[in-house]
C-alpha positions as CSV (number, residue, x, y, z in Angstrom):
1,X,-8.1,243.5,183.8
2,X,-9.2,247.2,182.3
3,X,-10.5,247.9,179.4
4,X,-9.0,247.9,176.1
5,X,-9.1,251.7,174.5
6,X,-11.5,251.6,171.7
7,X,-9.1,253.3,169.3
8,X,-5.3,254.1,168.6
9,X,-2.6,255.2,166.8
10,X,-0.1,252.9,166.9
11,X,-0.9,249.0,168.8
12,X,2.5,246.9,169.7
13,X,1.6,243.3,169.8
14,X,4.0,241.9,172.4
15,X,5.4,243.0,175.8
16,X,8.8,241.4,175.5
17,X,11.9,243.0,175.0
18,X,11.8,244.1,171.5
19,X,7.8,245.2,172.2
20,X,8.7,247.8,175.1
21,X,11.8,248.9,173.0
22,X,9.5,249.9,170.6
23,X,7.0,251.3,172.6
24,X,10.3,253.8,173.8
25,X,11.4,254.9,170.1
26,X,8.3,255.9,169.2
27,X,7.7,258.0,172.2
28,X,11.5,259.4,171.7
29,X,10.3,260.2,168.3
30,X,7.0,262.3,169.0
31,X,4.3,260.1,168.8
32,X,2.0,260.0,171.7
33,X,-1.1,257.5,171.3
34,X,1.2,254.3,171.5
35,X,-0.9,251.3,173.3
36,X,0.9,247.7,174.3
37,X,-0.7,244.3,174.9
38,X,0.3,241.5,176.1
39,X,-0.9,237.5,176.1
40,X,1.1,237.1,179.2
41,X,0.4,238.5,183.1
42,X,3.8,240.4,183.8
43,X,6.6,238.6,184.8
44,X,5.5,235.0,183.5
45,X,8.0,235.5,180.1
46,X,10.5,233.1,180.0
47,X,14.2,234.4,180.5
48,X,16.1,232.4,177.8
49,X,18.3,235.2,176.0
50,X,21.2,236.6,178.3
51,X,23.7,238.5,176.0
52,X,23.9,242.2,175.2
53,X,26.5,242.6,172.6
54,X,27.9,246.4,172.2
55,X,25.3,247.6,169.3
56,X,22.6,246.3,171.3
57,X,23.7,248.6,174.2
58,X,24.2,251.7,171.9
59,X,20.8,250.8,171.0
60,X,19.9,251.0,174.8
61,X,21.0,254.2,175.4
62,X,19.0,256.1,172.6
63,X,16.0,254.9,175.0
64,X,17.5,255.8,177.8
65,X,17.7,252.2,179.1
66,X,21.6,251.5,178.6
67,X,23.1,252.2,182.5
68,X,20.3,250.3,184.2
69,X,21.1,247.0,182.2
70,X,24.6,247.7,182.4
71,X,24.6,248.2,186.3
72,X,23.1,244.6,186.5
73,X,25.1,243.0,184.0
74,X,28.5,241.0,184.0
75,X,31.4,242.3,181.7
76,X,33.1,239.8,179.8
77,X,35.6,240.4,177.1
78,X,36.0,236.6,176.4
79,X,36.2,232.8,177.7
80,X,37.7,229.4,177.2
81,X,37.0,226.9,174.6
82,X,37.6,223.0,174.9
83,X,38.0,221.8,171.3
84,X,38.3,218.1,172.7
85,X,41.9,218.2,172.4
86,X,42.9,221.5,174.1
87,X,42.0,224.9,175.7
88,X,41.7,227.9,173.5
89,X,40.9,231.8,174.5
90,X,37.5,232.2,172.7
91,X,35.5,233.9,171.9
92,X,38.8,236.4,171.2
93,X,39.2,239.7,173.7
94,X,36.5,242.1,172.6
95,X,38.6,244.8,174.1
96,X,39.6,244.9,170.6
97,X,36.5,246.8,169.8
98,X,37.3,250.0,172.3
99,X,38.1,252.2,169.7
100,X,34.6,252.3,168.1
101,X,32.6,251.7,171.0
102,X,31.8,252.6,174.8
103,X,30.9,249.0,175.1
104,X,33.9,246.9,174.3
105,X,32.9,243.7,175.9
106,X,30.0,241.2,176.1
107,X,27.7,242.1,178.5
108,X,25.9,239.0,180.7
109,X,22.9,239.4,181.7
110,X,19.5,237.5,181.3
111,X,16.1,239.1,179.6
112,X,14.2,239.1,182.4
113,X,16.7,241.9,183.5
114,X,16.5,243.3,180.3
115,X,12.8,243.5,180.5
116,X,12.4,244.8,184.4
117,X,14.2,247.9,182.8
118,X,12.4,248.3,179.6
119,X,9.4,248.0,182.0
120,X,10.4,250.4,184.4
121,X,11.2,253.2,181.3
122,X,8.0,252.5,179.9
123,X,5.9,253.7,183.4
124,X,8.4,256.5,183.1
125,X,7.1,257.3,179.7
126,X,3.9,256.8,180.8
127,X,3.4,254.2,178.2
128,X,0.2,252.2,179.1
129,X,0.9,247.9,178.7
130,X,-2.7,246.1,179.0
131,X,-1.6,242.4,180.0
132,X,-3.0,239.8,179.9
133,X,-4.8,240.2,176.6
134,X,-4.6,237.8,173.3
135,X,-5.0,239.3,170.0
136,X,-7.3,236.4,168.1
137,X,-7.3,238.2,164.4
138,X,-7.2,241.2,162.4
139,X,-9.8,242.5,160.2
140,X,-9.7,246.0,158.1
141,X,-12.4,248.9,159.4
142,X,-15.3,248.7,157.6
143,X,-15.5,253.0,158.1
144,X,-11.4,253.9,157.5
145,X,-9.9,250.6,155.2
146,X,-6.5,252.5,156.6
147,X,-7.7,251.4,160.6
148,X,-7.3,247.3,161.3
149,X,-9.9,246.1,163.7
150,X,-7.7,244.0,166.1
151,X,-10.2,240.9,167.9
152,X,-8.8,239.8,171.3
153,X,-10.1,236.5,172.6
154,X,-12.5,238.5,174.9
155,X,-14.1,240.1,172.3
156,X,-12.8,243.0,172.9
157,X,-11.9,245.3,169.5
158,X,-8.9,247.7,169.0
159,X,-9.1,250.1,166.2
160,X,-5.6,250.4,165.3
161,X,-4.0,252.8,162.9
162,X,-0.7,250.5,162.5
163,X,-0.2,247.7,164.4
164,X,3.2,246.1,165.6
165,X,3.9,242.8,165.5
166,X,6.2,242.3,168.5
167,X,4.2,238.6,169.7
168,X,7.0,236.3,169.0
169,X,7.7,233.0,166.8
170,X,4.2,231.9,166.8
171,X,3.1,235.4,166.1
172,X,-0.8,235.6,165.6
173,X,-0.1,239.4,163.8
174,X,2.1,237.0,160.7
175,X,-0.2,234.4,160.8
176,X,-3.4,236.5,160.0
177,X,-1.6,239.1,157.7
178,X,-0.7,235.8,155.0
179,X,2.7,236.3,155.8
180,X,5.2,233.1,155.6
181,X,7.7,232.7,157.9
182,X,10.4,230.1,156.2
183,X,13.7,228.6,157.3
184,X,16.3,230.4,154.9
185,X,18.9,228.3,155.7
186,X,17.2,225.5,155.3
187,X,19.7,222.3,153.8
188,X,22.6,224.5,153.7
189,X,23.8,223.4,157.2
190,X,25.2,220.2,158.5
191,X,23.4,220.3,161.7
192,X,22.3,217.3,163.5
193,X,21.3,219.2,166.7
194,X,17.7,220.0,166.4
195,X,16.8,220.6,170.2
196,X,18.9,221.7,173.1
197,X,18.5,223.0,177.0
198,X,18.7,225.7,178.8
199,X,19.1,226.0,182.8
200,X,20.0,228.3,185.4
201,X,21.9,226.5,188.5
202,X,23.7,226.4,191.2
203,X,26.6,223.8,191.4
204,X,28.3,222.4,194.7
205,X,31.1,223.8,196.5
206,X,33.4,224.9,194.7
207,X,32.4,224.5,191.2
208,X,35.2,223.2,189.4
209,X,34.9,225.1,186.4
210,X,38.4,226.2,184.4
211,X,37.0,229.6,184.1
212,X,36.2,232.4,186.4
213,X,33.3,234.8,187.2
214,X,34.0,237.0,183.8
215,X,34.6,234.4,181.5
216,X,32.0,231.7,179.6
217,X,33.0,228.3,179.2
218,X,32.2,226.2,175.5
219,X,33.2,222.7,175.4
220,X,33.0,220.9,172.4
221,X,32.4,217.0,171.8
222,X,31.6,214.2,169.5
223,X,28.3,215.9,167.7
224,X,27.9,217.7,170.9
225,X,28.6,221.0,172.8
226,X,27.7,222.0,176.5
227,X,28.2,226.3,177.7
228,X,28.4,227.5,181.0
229,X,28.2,231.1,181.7
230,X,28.1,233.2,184.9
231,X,24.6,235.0,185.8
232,X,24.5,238.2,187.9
233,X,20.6,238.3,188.5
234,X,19.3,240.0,191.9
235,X,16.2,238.4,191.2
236,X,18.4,235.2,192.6
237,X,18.6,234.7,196.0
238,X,22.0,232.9,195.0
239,X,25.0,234.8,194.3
240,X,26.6,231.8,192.5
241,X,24.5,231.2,189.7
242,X,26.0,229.8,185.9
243,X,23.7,229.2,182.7
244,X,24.0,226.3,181.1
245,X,23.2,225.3,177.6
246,X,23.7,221.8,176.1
247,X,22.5,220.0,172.4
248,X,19.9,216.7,173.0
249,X,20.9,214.5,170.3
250,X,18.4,211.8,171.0
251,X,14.3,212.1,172.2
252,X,12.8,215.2,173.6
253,X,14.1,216.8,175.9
254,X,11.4,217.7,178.8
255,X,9.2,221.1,178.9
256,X,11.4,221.8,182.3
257,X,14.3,219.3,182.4
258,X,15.1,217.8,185.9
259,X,18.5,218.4,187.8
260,X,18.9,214.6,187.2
261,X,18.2,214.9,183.7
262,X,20.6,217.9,183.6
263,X,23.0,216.8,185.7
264,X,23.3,213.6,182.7
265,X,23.8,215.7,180.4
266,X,26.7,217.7,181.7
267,X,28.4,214.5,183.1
268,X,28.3,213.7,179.2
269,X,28.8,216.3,177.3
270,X,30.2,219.5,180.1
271,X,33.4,219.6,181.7
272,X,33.4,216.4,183.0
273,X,34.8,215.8,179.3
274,X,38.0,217.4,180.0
275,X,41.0,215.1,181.2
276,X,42.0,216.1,185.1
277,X,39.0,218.0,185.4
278,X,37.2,217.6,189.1
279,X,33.6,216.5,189.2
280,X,30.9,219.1,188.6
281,X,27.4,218.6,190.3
282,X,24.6,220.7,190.2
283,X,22.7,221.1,193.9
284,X,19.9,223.5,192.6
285,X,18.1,224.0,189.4
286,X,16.7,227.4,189.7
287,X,14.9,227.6,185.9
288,X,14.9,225.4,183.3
289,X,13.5,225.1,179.6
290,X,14.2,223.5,176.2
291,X,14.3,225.3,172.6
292,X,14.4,224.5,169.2
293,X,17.6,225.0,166.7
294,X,16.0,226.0,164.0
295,X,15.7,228.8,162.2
296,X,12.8,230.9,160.3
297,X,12.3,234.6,158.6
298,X,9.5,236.7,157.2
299,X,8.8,237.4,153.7
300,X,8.4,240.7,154.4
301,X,8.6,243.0,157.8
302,X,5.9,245.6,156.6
303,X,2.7,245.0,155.0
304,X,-1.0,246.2,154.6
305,X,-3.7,244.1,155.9
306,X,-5.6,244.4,152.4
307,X,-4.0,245.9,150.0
308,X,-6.8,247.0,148.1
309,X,-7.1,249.8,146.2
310,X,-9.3,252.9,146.2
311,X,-9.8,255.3,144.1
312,X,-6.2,254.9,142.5
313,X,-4.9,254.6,146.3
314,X,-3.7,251.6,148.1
315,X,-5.0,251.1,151.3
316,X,-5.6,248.7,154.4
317,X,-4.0,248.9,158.0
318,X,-0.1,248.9,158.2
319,X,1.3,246.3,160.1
320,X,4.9,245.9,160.5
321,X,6.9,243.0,162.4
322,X,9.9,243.1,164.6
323,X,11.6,240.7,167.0
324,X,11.0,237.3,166.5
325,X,7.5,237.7,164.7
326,X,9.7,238.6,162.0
327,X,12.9,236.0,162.5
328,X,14.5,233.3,165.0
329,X,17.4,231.5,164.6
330,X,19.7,229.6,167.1
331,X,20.9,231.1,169.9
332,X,24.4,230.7,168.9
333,X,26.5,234.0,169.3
334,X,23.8,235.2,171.7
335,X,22.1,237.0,168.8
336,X,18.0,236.6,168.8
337,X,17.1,239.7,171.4
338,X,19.9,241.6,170.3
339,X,18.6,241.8,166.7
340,X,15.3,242.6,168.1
341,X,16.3,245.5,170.3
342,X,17.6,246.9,167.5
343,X,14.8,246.3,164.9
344,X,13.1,248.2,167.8
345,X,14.9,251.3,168.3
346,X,15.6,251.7,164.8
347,X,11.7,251.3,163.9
348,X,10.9,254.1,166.2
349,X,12.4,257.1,164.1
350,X,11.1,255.8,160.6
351,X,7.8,254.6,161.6
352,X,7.6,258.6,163.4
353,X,8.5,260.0,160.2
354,X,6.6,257.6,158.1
355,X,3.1,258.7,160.5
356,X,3.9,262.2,159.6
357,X,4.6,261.9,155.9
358,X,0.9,260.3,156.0
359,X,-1.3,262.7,157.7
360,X,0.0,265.4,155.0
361,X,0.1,263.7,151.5
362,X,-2.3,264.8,149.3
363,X,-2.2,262.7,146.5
364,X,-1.7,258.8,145.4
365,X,2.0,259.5,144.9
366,X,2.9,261.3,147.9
367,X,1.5,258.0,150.1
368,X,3.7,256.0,147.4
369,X,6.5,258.0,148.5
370,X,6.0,257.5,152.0
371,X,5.3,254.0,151.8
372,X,8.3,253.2,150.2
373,X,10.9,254.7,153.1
374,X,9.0,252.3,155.3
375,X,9.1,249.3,152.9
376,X,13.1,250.3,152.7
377,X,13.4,250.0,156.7
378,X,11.4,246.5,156.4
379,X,14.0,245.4,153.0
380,X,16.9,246.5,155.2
381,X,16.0,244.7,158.6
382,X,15.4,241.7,156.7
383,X,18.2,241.1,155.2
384,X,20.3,242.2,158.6
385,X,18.0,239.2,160.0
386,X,20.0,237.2,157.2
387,X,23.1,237.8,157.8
388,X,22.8,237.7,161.5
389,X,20.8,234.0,161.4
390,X,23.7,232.6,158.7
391,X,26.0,233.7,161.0
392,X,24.3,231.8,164.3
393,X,23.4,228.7,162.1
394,X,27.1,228.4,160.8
395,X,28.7,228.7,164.4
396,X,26.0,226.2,165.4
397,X,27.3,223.7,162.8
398,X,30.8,224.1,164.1
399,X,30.1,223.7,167.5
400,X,27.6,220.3,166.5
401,X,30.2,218.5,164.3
402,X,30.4,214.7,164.8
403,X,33.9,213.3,165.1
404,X,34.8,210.8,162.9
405,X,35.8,210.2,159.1
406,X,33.9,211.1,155.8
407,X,34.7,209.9,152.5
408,X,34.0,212.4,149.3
409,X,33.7,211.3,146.4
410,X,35.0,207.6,147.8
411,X,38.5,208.7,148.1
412,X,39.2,212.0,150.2
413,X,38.6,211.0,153.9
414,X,37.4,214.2,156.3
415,X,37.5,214.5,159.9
416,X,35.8,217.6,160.5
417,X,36.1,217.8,164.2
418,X,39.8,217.6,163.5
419,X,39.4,220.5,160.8
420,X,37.4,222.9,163.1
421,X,40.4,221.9,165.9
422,X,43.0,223.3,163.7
423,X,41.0,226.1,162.4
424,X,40.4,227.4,165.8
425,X,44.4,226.9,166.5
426,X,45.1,228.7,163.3
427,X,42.7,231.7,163.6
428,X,43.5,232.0,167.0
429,X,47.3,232.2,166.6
430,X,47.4,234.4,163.6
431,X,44.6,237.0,165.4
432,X,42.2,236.6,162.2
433,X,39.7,235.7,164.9
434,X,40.2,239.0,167.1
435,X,39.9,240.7,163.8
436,X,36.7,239.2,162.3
437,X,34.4,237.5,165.3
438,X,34.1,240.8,167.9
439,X,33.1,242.8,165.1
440,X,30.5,240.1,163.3
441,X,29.0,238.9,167.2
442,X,28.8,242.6,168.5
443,X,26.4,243.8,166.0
444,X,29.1,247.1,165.1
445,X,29.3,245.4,161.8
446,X,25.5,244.0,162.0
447,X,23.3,246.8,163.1
């Protein structure tokens, strides 16, 4: 472990994806004294996210990251969905999005890919990342109330001109600047499902699935819904390698569930489901974790550490949030690290502008001015974070309806699982759905 630099600009908390992406906008956008830390020795994060929709690789490119993620990646332009009465092409063709993008398909392929590259651009830039290093709080500089004294659990101390907040859910940089971190779709939803699996594996022979290399598989059950999708990771000594992602609806799951415990599962809720289809076994479990389906976002994505004012000026450290620090939502739609790429890449230009703004005003109103065009980027990437987590929390509820009749109102009997059935049939045959879903999952709409 080196030493921490005493002072710096600009300190990103968090050397995940959305971290490093940050890291590159701001050095695309002039600034130079850009430090990243990390609680984690490299190559120990978790590889849970493993979509790259076609905003998130326009995003890519303005970092010059976009052709070595793509190279690694699989195309897909859609998949099959088991509605537990019969096959449907979903999610619709994306090639309907070629006339307003280069990137007019889903792109497979898991974070840790994501984050080789990032890595690799970022020793390009000659970007330095001190790992492994936990921040433990923030305190304003007693000398400049505009510089945050960042404390890492070694007692090592960061003077920090503005500091990112790139660490994640649990994100120390939120906790200590006050900020919540609330579930804004809390009881608007009716889903059951409040933990789920994820697992990388290898399945026998031939593996039985309806689908082929490009496509993802969703089959839906009673309350229930299992995905597989194909995985083109060199990192993988195997070249036959499928994600899979299933609801618990009873207990905890395990930390790292077991092939035997997965391999349940599936014969439950996958495939096995389907009427004539063969049996599916799973001979190797190369990765494994559990999540949470819930939902959270910020209050706010920018803030000052204090606040205070001085001498009619307000000052303290700026901190500012991106990624998952700011909000987390299921990963329905594959949509948590694309919305944090983007908050990234998008950051880098204002927060560049924003730097320079500062180091000439000259008057109370003049920092006024520039703090508001960074409080607009922080309004507008929150309420992005909105729409993308109703969006993931409402396909989540459709995909997690139980089967079965309600009664409303003790006289109007519901089967929803019927309802979403024909819905699917219906927006399926009409083309609503190649007209609405590519656009609202790739981000085009979203940025």
């Amino acid at each position: 472990m080196s030493a921490l630099p005493h002072r710096t600009e600009i300190l990103v908390v968090g050397g995940g994806p959305a971290g490093l992406a940050t890291a590159l906008s701001l050095k695309k956008s002039g600034c130079t004294d850009i430090t990243v830390v990390d609680s984690v020795p490299e190559g120990h994060n978790s590889s849970r996210a493993m979509v790259v929709h076609a905003a998130t690789v326009e995003a890519l490119e303005e970092i010059g990251c976009a052709d070595a993620v793509l190279s690694r990646g699989i195309k897909t332009t859609g998949g099959k969905l088991w509605d537990g009465h019969m096959f449907h092409s979903v999610p619709p063709n994306f090639g309907v999005l070629a006339p307003y993008t280069k990137y007019p398909y889903i792109l497979l392929v898991t974070q840790h890919i994501v984050e080789s590259v990032l890595q690799l651009r970022i020793r390009e830039q000659d970007i330095k990342v001190y790992r492994p290093y936990k921040v433990f709080d923030l305190r304003t500089n007693d000398i400049d109330p505009d510089y945050t004294d960042v404390i890492f659990e070694d007692g090592q101390v960061v003077e920090a001109h503005y500091v990112i907040g790139a660490d994640g859910a649990r994100s120390t940089v939120r906790q200590v600047a006050g900020i919540n971190y609330i579930d804004p779709y809390e009881n608007k939803t009716r889903i059951h499902l409040e933990q789920a699996i994820l697992a990388d594996v290898v399945f026998e022979g031939n593996t039985g699935l309806p689908i082929s290399r490009t496509e993802q598989l969703y089959v839906l059950g009673d309350g229930n819904w299992c995905i597989a999708f194909p995985i083109s990771d060199t990192s993988y000594k195997e070249n036959d390698v499928w994600r899979i992602s299933c609801g618990v609806l009873a207990g905890e799951p395990p930390s790292a569930p077991s092939l035997e415990y997965l391999q349940d599962l599936l014969d439950t809720y996958g495939p096995a489901t389907i009427p004539g289809a063969p049996p599916l076994k799973i001979s190797k479990v190369i990765w494994s974790a559990r999540f949470k389906t819930g939902s959270a976002n910020a209050d706010k994505y920018v803030t000052r550490l204090t606040g205070a004012s001085k001498g009619g000026q307000v000052t303290g450290g700026t901190v500012v949030l991106i990624g998952d620090a700011a909000h987390k939502h299921p990963p329905t739609g594959g949509q948590g690290m694309n919305l944090g790429l983007r908050d990234a890449v998008f950051l880098g230009p204002v927060l560049a502008q924003y730097i320079t703004q500062m180091k000439t005003a000259k008057s109370p109103s003049e920092r006024a001015k520039a703090d508001a065009q960074l409080l607009k980027w922080g309004y507008e990437r929150r309420a992005q974070a909105v729409i993308v987590i109703t969006l993931a929390n409402r396909v989540l509820t459709a995909m997690s309806l139980r089967d079965g009749w309600t009664w409303y109102f003790g006289i109007i009997p519901v089967n929803w699982t019927s309802i979403r059935a024909w819905a699917v049939w219906f927006l399926g045959t009409t083309g609503l759905a190649a007209r609405i879903l590519p656009w609202k999952l790739s981000g085009l709409q979203n940025r």
